[in-house]
C-alpha positions as CSV (number, residue, x, y, z in Angstrom):
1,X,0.0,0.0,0.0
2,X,1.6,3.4,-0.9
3,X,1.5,7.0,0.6
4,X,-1.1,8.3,-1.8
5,X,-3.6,4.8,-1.6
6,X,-4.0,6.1,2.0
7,X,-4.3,9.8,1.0
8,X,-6.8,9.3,-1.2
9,X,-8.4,6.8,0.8
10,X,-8.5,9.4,3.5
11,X,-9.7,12.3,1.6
12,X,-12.3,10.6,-1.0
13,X,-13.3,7.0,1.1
14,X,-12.5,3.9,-0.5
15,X,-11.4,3.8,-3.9
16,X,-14.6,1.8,-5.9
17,X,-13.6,-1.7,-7.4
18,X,-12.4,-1.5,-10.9
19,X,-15.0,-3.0,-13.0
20,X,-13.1,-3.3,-16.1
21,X,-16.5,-2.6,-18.0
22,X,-15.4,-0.5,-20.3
23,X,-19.4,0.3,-21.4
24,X,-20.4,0.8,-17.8
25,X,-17.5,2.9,-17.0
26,X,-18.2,5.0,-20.1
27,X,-21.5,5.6,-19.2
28,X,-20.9,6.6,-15.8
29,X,-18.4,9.1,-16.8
30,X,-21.2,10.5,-19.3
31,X,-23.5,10.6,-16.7
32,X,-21.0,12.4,-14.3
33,X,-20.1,15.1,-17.1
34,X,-23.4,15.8,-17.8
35,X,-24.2,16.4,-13.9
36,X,-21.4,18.4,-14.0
37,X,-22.0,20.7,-16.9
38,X,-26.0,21.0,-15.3
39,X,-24.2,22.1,-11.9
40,X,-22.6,24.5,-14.2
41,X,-24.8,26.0,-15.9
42,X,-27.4,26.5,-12.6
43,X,-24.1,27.9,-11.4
44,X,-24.0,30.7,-14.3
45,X,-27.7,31.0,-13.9
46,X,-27.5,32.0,-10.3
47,X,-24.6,34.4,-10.4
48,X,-26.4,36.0,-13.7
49,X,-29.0,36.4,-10.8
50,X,-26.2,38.0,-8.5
51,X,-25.7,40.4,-10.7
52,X,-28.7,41.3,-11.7
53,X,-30.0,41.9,-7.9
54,X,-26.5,43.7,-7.3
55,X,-27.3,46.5,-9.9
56,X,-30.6,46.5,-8.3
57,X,-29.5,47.0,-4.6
58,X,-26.3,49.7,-6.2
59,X,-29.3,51.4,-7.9
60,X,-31.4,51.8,-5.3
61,X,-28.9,52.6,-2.7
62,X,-28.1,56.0,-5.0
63,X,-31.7,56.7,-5.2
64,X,-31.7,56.7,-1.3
65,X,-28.9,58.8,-1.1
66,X,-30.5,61.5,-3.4
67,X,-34.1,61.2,-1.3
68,X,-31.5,61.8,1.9
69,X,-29.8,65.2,0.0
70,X,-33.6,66.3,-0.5
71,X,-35.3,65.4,2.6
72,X,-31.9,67.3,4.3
73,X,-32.2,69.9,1.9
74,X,-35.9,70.4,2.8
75,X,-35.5,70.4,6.9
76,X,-32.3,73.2,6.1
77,X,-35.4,75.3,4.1
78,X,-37.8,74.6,6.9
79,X,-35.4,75.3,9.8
80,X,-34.5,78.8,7.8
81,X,-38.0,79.8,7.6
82,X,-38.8,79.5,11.4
């Protein structure tokens, strides 16, 4: 048994049996890519969503501050007239 049989054991669990299917494997490894490339995409899809709802948050975070600048602008008017 060598160092990196026991890494890996350690790390990923057992090793599974070689099959030596070669049609079984294939189809495993298909299966496995294309779970991989559907984790992928959701992953895009959500950080298209990220973004989105950023520009949302940075937009209305500026709007804020403007309504701030007027509502402060309007007490400064409203303390000068008393």
């Amino acid at each position: 048994m060598t160092f990196n049989h026991l890494y890996e054991s350690e790390v990923w669990g057992e090793p599974e049996p070689e099959s030596h299917d070669i049609v079984k494997d294939a189809i495993r490894k298909e299966q496995l890519l294309k779970e991989i490339a559907a984790s992928q995409e959701d992953l895009r899809a959500l950080l298209a969503r990220v973004h989105t709802v950023q520009g949302d948050v940075d937009k209305l975070t500026s709007e804020n501050a403007m309504l701030q600048v007027y509502i402060d602008n309007l007490t400064m008017q409203m303390a000068k007239r008393k």
